[in-house]
C-alpha positions as CSV (number, residue, x, y, z in Angstrom):
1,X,22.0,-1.6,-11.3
2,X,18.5,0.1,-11.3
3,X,17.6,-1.9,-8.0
4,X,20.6,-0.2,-6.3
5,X,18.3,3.5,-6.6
6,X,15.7,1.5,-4.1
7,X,18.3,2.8,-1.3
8,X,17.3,6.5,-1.8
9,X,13.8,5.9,-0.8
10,X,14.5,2.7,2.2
11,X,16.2,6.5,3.6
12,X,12.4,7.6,3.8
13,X,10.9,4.5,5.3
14,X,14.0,4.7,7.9
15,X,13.4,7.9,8.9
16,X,9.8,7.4,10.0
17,X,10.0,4.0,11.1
18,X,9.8,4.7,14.4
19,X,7.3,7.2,14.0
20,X,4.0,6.1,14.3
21,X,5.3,4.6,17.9
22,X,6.7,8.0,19.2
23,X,3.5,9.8,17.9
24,X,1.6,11.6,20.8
25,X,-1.7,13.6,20.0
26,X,-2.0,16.1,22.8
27,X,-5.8,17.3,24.1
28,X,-6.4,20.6,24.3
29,X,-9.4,21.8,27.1
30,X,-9.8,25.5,26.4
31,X,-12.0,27.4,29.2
32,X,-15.1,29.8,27.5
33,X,-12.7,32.9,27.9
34,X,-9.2,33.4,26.1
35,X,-6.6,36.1,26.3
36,X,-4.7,36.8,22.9
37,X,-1.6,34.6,23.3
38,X,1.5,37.3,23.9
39,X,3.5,34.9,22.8
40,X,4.9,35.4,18.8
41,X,4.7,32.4,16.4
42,X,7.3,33.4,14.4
43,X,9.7,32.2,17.4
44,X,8.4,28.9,17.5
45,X,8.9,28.0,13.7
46,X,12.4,30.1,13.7
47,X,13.5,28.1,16.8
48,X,12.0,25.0,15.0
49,X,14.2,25.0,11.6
50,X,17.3,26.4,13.3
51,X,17.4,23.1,15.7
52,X,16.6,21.0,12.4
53,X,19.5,23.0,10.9
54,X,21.9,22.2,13.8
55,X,20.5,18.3,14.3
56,X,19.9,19.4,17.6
57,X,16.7,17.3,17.3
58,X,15.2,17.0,20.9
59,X,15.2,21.0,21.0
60,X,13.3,20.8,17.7
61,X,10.6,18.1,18.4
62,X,9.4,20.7,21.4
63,X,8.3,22.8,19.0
64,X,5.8,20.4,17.7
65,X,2.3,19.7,19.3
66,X,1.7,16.4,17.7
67,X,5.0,14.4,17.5
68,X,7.4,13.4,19.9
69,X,10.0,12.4,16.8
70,X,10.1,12.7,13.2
71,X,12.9,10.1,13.2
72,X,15.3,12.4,12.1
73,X,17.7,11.3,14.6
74,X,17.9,7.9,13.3
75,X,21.0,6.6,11.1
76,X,20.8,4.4,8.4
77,X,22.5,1.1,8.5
78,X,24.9,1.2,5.2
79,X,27.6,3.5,4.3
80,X,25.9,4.6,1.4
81,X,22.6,5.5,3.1
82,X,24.5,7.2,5.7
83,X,26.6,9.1,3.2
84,X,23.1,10.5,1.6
85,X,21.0,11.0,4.7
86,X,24.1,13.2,6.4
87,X,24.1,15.3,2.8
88,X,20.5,15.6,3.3
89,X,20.5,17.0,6.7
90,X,23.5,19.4,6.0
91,X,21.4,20.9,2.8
92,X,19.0,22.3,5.2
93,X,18.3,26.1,4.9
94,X,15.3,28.3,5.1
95,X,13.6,31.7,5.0
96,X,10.4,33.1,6.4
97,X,7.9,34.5,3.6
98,X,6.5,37.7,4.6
99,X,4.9,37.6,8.5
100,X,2.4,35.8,10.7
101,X,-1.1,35.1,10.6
102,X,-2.7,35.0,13.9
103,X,-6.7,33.8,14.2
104,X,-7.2,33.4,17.9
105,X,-5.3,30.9,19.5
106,X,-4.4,29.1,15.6
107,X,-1.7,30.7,13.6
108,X,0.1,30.4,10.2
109,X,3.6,31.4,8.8
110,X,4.9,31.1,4.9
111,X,8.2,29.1,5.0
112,X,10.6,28.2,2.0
113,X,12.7,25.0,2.9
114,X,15.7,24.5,0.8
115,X,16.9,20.7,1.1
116,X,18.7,18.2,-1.0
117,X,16.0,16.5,-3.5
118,X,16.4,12.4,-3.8
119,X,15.1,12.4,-7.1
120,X,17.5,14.7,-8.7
121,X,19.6,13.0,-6.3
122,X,18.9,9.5,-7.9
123,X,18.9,10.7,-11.3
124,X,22.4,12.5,-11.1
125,X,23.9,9.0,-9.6
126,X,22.4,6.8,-12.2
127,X,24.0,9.3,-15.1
128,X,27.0,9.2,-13.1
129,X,26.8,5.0,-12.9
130,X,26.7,4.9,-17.0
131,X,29.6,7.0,-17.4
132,X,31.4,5.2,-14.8
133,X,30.4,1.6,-15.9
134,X,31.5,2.5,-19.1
135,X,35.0,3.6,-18.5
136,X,35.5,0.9,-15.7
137,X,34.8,-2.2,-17.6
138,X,37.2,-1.1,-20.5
139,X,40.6,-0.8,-17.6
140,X,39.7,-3.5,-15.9
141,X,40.3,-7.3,-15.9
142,X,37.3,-9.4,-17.0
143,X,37.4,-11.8,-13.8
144,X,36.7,-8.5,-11.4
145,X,34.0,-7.5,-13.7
146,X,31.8,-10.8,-14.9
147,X,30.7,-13.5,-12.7
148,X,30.4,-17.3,-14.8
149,X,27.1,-16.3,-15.9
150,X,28.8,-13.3,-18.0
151,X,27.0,-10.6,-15.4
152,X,28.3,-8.2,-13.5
153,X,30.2,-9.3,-9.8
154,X,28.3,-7.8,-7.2
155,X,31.5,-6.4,-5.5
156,X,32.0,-4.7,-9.0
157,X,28.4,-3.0,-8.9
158,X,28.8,-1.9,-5.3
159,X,32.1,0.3,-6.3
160,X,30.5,1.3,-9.2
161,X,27.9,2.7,-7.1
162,X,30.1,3.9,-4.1
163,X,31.8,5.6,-6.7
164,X,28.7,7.6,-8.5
165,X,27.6,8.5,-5.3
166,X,30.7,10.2,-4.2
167,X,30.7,12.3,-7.4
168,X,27.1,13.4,-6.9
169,X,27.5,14.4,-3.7
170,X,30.3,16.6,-4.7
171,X,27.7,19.2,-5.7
172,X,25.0,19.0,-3.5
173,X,24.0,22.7,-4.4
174,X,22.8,21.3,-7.9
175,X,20.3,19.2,-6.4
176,X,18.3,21.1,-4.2
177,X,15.3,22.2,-4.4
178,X,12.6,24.8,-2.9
179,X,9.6,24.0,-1.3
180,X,6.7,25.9,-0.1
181,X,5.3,25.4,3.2
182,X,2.4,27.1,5.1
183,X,3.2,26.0,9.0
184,X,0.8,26.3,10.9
185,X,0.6,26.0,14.6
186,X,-1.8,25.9,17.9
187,X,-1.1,27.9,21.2
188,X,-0.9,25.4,23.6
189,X,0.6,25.2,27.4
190,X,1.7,28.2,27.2
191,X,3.2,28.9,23.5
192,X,2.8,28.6,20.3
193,X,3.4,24.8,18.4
194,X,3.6,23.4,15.2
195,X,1.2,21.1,14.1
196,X,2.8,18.8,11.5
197,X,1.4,17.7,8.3
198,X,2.9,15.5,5.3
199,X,3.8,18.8,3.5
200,X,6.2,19.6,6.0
201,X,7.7,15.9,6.6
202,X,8.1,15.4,2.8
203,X,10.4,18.2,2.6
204,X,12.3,17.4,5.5
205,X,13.4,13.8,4.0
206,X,13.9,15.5,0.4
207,X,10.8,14.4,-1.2
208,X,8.7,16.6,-3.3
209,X,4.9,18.0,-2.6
């Protein structure tokens, strides 16, 4: 059964997949005089979170001055990975911690994500699995439960799990966690963006700094 918990991290490695492909570092020319950008850098990383909070994703990657996609878009291929990745991206919320910091045309704002966490995730299903293998293989008949070799029947492992992972998800609020991120951004073309770093993609795919 402990093999099945690989799932919650191929989620991670599906996610960025496509990533390094779609990764576009932009130049930036500056000319020897520069005007304070009017622009406020708040909007950007507001604007930012609320498209990662609505999956409106293409709105979201134009905030960013590195990336063209985080692969957040992407769907896993199983039922089960699909099942966790769309509790993952509905456990998104956030708040701004205290205001900007602007040092010419670089700026910096305090964010704390909220967002499911896989491990508590993975360690909530597993206590789920015991209690579940426990009571299944008492009600049901031996030939659904042991293949020749007195093991368990794959179909019977893949309900179990189906099943644990229902009941986890149940109450997602119990499995998230805070993190603390210090966005920073560039003002570039015009406004401010984000430039990414692993802090920030960690959190986004429920992983812990």
């Amino acid at each position: 059964m402990r093999g099945r918990f690989r799932l919650f991290w191929l989620i991670l490695a599906v996610l960025f997949a496509g990533m390094a492909g779609f990764a576009c570092f932009f130049a930036m020319m500056y000319g020897s005089i520069y005007n304070r950008p009017d622009a406020d850098p708040v909007e950007t990383v507001t604007r930012f979170f609320d498209s990662v909070q609505a999956r409106n994703y293409p709105e979201a990657y134009a905030c960013l001055s590195d990336y063209a996609s985080l692969g957040l878009e992407n769907e896993p291929e199983s039922a089960e990975a699909k099942a966790m990745y769309d509790a993952l991206r509905g456990s998104y919320s956030y708040t701004l911690s205290g205001g900007s910091t602007v040092t010419g045309l670089e700026a910096s704002q305090r964010v704390v994500l909220r967002a499911l966490n896989l491990r508590m995730t993975e360690n909530a299903v597993q206590q789920q699995v015991n209690g579940i293998l426990e009571e299944m293989v008492t009600v049901m008949p031996a030939s659904e439960v042991y293949d020749g070799n007195g093991g368990y029947l794959t179909s019977f492992t893949d309900a179990i799990y189906r099943e644990a992972l229902n009941r986890a998800l149940q109450n997602t609020d119990a499995l998230c966690s805070d993190t603390q991120l210090l966005i920073q951004l560039k003002y570039m073309d015009g406004t401010w963006k984000i430039v990414t770093d692993r802090s920030l993609m960690t959190a986004l795919i429920g992983g812990e700094n």
